[in-house]
C-alpha positions as CSV (number, residue, x, y, z in Angstrom):
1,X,-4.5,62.0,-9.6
2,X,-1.5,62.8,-11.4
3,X,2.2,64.3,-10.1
4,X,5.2,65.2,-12.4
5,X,8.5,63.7,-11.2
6,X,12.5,63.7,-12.6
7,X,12.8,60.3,-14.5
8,X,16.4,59.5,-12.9
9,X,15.7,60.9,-9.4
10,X,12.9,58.1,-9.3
11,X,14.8,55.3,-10.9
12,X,17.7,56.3,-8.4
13,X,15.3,56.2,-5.2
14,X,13.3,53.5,-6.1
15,X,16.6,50.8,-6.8
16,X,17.4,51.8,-3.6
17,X,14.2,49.9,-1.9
18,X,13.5,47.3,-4.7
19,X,15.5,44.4,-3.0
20,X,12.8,43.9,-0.7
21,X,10.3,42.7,-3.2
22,X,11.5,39.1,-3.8
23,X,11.1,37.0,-7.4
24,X,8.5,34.9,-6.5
25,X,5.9,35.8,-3.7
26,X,2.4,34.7,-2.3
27,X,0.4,37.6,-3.1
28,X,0.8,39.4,-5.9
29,X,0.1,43.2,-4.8
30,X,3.7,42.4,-3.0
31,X,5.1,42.6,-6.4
32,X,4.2,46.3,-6.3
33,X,5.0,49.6,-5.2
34,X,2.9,51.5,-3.5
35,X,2.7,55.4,-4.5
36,X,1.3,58.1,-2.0
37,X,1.1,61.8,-3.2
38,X,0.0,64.5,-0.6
39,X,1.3,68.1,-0.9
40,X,3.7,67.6,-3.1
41,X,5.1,65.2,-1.6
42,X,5.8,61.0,-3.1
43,X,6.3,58.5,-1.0
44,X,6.9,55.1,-2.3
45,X,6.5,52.0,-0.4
46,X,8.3,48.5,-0.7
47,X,7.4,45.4,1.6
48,X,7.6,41.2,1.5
49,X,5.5,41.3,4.8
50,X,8.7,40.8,7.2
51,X,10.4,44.1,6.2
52,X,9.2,47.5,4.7
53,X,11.0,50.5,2.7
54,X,9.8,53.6,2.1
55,X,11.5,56.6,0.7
56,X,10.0,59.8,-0.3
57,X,10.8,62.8,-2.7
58,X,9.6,66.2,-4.0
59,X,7.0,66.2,-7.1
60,X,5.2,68.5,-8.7
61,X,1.1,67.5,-7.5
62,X,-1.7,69.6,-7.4
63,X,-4.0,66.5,-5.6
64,X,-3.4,63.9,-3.4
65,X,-3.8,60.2,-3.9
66,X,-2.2,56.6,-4.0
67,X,-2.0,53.6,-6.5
68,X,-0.1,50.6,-6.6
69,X,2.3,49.8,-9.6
70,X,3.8,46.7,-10.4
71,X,7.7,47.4,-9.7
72,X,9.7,45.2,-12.4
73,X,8.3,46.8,-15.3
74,X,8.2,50.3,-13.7
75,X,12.2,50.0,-13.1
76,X,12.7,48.3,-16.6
77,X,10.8,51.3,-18.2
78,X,12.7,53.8,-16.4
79,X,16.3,52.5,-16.9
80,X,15.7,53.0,-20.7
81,X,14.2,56.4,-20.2
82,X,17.2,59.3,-20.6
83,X,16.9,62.2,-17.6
84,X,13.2,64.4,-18.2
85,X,10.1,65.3,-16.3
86,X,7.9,61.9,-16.5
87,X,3.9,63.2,-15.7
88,X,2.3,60.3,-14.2
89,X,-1.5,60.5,-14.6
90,X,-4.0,57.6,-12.7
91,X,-7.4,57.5,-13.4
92,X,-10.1,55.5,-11.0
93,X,-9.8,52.0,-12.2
94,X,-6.0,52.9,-11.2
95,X,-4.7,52.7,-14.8
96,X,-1.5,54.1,-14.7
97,X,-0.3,56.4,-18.0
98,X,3.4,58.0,-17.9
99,X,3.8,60.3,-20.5
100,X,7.3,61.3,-21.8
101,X,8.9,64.1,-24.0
102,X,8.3,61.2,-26.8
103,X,6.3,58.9,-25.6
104,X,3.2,57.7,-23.3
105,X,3.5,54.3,-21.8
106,X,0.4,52.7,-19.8
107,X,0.3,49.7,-16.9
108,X,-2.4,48.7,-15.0
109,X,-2.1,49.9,-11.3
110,X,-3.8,47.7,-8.6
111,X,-6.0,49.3,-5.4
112,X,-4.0,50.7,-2.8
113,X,-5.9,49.3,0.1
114,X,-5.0,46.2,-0.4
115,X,-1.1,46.8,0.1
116,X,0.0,45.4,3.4
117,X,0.0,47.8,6.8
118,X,3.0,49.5,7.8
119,X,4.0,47.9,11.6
120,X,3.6,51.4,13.8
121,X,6.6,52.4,16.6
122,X,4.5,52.0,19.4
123,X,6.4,52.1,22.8
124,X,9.2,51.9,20.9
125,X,13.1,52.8,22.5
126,X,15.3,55.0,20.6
127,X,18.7,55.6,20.4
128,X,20.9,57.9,17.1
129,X,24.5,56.6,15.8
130,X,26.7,57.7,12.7
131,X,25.5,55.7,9.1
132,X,28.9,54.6,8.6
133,X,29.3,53.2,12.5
134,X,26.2,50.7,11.1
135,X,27.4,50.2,7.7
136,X,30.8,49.0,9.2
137,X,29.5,46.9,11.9
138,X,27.0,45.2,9.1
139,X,30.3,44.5,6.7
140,X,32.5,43.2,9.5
141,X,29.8,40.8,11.1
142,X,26.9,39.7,8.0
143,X,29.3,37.2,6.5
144,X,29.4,35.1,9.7
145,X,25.6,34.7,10.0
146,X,24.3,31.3,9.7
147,X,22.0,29.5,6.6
148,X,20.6,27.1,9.0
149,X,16.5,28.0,9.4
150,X,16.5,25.1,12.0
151,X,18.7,27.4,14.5
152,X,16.3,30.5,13.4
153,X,18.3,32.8,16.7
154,X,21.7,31.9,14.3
155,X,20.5,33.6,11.1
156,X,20.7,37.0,12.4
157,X,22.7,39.9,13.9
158,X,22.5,40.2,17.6
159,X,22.6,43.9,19.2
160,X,23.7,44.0,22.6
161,X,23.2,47.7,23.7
162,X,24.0,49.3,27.3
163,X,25.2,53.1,28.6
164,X,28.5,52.4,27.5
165,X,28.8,50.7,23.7
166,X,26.3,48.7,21.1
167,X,28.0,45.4,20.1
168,X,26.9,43.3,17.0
169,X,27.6,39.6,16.9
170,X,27.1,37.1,14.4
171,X,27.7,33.1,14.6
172,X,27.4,29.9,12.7
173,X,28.9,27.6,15.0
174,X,31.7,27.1,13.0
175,X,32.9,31.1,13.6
176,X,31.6,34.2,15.7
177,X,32.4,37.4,15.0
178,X,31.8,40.3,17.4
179,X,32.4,43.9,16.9
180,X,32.2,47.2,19.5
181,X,31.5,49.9,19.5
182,X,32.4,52.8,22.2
183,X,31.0,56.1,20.5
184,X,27.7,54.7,20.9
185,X,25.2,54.7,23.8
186,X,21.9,53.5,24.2
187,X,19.4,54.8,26.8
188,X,19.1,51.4,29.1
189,X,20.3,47.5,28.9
190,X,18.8,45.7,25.8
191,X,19.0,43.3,23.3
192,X,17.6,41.8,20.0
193,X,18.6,39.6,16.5
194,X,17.9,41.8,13.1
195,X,17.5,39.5,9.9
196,X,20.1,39.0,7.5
197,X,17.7,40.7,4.6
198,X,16.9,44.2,5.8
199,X,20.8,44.5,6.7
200,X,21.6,43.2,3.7
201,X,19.7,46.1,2.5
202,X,20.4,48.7,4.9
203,X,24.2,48.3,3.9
204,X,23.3,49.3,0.4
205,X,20.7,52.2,1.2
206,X,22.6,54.0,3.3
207,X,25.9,55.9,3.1
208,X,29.2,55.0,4.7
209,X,29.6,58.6,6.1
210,X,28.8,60.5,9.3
211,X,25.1,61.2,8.6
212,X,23.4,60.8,11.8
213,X,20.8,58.2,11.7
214,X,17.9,57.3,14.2
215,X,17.3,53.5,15.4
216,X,13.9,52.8,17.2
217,X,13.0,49.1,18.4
218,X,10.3,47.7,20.4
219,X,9.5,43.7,21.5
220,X,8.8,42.9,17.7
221,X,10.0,45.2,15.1
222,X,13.4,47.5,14.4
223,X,13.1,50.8,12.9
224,X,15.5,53.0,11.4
225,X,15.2,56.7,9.8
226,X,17.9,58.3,7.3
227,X,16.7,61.6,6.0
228,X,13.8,60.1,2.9
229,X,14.6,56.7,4.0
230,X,13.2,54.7,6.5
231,X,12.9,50.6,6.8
232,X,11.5,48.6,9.1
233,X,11.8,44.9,9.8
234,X,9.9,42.1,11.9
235,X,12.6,40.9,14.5
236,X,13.8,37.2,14.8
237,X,11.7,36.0,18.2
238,X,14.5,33.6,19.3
239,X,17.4,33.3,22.2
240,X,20.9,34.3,20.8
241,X,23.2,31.6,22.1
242,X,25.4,32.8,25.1
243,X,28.7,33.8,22.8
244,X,31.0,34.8,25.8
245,X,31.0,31.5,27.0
246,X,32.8,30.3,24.0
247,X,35.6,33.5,23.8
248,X,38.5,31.5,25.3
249,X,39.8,33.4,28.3
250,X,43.5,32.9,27.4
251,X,45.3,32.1,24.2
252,X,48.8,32.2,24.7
253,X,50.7,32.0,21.4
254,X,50.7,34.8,19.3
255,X,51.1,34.6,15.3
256,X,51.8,38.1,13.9
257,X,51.0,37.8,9.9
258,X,50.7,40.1,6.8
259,X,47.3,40.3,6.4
260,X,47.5,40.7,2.3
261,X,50.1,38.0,2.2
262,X,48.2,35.2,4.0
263,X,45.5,36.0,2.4
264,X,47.0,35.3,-0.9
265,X,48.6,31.9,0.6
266,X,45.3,30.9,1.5
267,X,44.0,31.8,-1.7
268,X,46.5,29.5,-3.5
269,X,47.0,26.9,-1.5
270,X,43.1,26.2,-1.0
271,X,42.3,25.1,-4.3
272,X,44.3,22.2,-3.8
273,X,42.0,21.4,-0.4
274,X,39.2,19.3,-0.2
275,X,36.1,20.6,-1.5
276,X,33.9,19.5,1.1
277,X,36.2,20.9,4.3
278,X,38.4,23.6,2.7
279,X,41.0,22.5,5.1
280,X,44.2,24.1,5.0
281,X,46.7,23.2,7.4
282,X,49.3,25.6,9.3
283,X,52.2,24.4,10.6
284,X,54.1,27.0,12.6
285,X,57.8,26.5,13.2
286,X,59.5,29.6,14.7
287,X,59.6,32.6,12.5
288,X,58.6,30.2,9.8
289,X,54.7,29.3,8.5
290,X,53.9,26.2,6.7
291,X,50.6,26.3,5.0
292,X,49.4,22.5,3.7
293,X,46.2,21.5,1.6
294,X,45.4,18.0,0.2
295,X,42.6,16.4,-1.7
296,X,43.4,12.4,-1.2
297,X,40.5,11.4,-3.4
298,X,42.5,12.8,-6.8
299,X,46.0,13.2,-5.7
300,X,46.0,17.3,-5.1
301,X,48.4,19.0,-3.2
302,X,49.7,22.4,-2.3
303,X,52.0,23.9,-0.3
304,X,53.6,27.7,1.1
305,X,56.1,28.8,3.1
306,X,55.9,32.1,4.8
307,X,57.2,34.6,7.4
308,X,55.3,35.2,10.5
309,X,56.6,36.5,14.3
310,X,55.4,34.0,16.8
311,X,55.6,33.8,20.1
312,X,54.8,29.9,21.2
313,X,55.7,26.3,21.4
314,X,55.4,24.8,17.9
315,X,51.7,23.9,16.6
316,X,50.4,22.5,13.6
317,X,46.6,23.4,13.2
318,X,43.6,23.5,10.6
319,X,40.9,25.6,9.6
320,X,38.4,26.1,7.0
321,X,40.4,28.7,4.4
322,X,37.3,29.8,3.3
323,X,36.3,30.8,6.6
324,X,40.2,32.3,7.2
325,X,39.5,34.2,3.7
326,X,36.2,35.7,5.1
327,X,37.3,36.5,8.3
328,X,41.0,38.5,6.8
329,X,38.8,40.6,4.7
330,X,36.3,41.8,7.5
331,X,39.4,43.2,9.2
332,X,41.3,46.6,8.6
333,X,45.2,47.3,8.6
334,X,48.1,45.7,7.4
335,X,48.8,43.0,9.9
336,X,46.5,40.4,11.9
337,X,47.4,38.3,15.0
338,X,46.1,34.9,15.8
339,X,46.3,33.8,19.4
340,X,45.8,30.0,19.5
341,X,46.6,27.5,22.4
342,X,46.0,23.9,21.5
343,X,44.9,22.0,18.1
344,X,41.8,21.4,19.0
345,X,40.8,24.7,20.6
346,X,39.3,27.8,19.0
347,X,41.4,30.3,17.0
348,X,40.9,34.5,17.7
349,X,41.9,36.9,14.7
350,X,42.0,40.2,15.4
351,X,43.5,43.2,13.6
352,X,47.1,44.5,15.0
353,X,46.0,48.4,14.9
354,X,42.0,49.1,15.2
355,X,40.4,52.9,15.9
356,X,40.2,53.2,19.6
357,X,36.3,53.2,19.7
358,X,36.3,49.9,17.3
359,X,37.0,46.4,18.5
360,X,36.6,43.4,16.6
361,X,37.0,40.2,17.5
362,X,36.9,36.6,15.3
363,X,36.7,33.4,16.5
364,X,36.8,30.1,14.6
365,X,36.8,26.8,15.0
366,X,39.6,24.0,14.1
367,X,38.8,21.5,12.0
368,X,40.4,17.4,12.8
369,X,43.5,16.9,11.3
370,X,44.1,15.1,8.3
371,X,47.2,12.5,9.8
């Protein structure tokens, strides 16, 4: 077999899937991609078992075929090569020779059958929404998700779809983010949890733009199609914890702040905190916020005064800064408010101005106070 194909049209499409072939893996065919060519067509495949990536791209073929090439040393070659036709010729022992305007490089492919199966969409459910609807919700929600592999249904993003919106939430126990959206409807009631890899990668694959993309799910797997691209990904077979329950019903002091400002605070004031906690403590005194960090075990301390608008009794509360950080940069605009009740209850940050068919909401949780 062999196919002629633009040497920075492939490097281009195949970064875009090679985050799903991790460092060290089991079997070593995962290590590879997997090249198809039928009517001059290419489509290269990418998998780690859990999740797949395929994209495919014009080429000049006259046969078809498929081998499998081991990735790292195809992308090394390819960055150093400068933008030319690359003819890629395979014999049957599935040695692999690439010949350039100056040079012919050779690797030794490995047999195509033994590449992993592609789940199929069988009975699958399928509903379209805008690439940057997903991109956003992935950014605003992907930093909340939990580490823990003992609370597997945590370490995910849940979709809860109906007639009337799609909302994504994500939780660690310590915060829960969740974010709606109205210009999207799915055909009935349904929910599931999509790993933190494959969004990890779908953030970077596809475009933050108004490209209409095509989402297809069924019991086990999540599918979704962007022109070339499409990935699939094993879903996490778990029970999302019931997040309402923990959205307090009514916060009623308001704290109006700069976003950019606070942030800054935080920023400063936190690396006097404890390591361990990150706490950082607010003190809020009329128009007036106090924030307050200390490390007892070497003496470090740090403290800000800023302007806020509030509209409460007096309250002196902690949080993780970290966590505050996080949370200020998931949301948009100028100005965030945080309603609050008592020291000890949950926190919810939301952004003063969102579009009218977004709304996101953060919750986090206090930490003891350092007396």
């Amino acid at each position: 077999m062999k196919f002629i194909v633009s040497s920075s049209q492939l490097l281009k499409q195949l970064q875009s899937i090679a985050g799903v072939i991790n460092a060290n893996t089991v079997l070593p065919i995962l290590e590879d991609f997997l090249f198809e060519v039928e009517a001059s067509k290419l489509t290269v495949v990418a998998t780690d078992l859990e999740t797949v990536m395929r994209i495919q791209m014009d080429v000049e073929a006259r046969e078809a075929g498929r081998v499998c090439i081991p990735a790292k040393i195809l992308i090394d070659s390819l960055k150093n090569i400068p933008e030319q036709p690359l003819t890629f010729t395979i014999d049957k022992n599935y040695g692999v020779e690439i010949t350039s305007d100056n040079g012919k490089y050779k690797v030794m492919g490995e047999n195509p059958d033994n590449f992993p199966k592609e789940p199929t969409a069988d009975d699958t459910t399928s509903f379209t929404l805008p690439s940057t609807a997903l991109v956003t919700a992935i950014n605003k929600t992907l930093f909340a998700v939990s580490n823990d592999d003992l609370r597997p249904a945590m370490t995910g993003v849940f979709f809860d779809l109906n007639a009337e919106y799609i909302q994504f939430v994500a939780t660690d126990a310590h915060r829960l983010v969740r974010y709606k959206r109205t210009d999207v409807s799915c055909p009935r009631a349904d929910s599931f949890i999509v790993p933190k890899k494959p969004l990890n990668l779908l953030k970077s694959a596809l475009p933050d733009n108004e490209d209409e993309l095509t989402i297809s799910y069924n019991p086990n797997h999540l599918f979704v199609k962007h022109g070339t691209t499409q990935m699939s990904c094993r879903l996490i077979d778990a029970r999302f914890p019931d997040y309402k329950v923990v959205i307090p019903a009514d916060n009623p002091y308001k704290l109006v702040l700069d976003k950019s400002s606070f942030q800054s605070a935080l920023r400063r004031v936190s690396v006097f905190s404890n390591k361990s906690t990150n706490q950082v403590a607010l003190n809020i005194n009329g128009s007036e916020l106090g924030l307050a960090a200390q490390d007892v075990d070497f003496s470090f301390e740090g403290n800000e005064r800023m302007q806020c608008q509030y509209d409460g009794e007096d309250l002196t509360i902690a949080f993780n800064a970290r966590f505050l950080i996080e949370m200020l940069n998931a949301a948009d605009g100028n100005e965030v408010r945080i309603e609050l009740s008592t020291p000890t209850k949950a926190g919810i940050l939301k952004p003063t101005d969102q579009e009218p068919e977004e709304d996101l909401l953060m919750l986090v949780m206090p930490l003891m106070l350092n007396q």
